[in-house]
C-alpha positions as a LaTeX table, in Angstrom:
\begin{tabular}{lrrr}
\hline
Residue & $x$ (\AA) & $y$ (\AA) & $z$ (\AA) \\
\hline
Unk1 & 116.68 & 91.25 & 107.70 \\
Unk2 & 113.14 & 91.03 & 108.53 \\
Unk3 & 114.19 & 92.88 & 111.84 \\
Unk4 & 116.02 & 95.84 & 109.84 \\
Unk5 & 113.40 & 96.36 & 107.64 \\
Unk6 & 110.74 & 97.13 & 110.65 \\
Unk7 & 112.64 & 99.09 & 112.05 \\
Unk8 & 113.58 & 101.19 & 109.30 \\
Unk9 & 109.68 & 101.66 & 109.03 \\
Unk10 & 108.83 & 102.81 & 112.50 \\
Unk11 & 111.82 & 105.08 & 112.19 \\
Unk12 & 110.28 & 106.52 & 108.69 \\
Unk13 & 106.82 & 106.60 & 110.00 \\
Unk14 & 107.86 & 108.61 & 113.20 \\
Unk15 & 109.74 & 111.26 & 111.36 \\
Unk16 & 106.77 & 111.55 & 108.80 \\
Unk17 & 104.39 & 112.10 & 112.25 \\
Unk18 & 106.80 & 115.14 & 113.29 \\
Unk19 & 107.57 & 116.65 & 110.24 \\
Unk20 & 103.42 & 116.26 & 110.08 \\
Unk21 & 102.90 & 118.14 & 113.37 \\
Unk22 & 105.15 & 121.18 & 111.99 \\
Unk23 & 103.42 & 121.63 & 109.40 \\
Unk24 & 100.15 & 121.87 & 111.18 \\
Unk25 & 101.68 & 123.71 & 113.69 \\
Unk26 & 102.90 & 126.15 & 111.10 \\
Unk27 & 99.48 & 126.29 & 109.15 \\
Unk28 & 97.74 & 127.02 & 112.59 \\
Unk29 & 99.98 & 130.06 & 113.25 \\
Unk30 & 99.55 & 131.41 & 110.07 \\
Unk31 & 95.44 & 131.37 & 110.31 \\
Unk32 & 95.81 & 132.79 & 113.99 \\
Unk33 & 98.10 & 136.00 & 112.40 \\
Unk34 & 95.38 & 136.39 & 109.40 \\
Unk35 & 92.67 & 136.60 & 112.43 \\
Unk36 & 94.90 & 139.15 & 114.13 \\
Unk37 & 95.05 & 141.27 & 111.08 \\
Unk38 & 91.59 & 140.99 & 110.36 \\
Unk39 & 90.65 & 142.25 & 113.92 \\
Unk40 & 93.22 & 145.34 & 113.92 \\
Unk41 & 92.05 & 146.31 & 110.48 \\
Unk42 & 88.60 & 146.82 & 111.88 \\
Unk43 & 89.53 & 149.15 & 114.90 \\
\hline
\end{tabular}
C-alpha cells in the first residue's frame, strides 16, 4: 500500500512539472509576440 501510494505521487508530481513547463512555455511565447508587435509598430 505504502508502495502504491508513492508511486501515485511521483506520477502526480511529474505531470504537475509538465503541465508546469507548458504553461511557461506558453507565457514566454506570448511576451516574445507582444515584443514583436511593439517593434513593428515603431517602424
Amino acid at each position: 500500500m505504502k508502495r502504491a501510494m508513492v508511486i501515485s505521487l511521483l506520477i502526480i508530481m511529474t505531470l504537475l512539472v509538465i503541465s508546469g513547463c507548458n504553461t511557461i512555455r506558453g507565457a514566454g511565447e506570448d511576451l516574445e509576440r507582444g515584443g514583436e508587435a511593439i517593434q513593428r509598430s515603431t517602424r
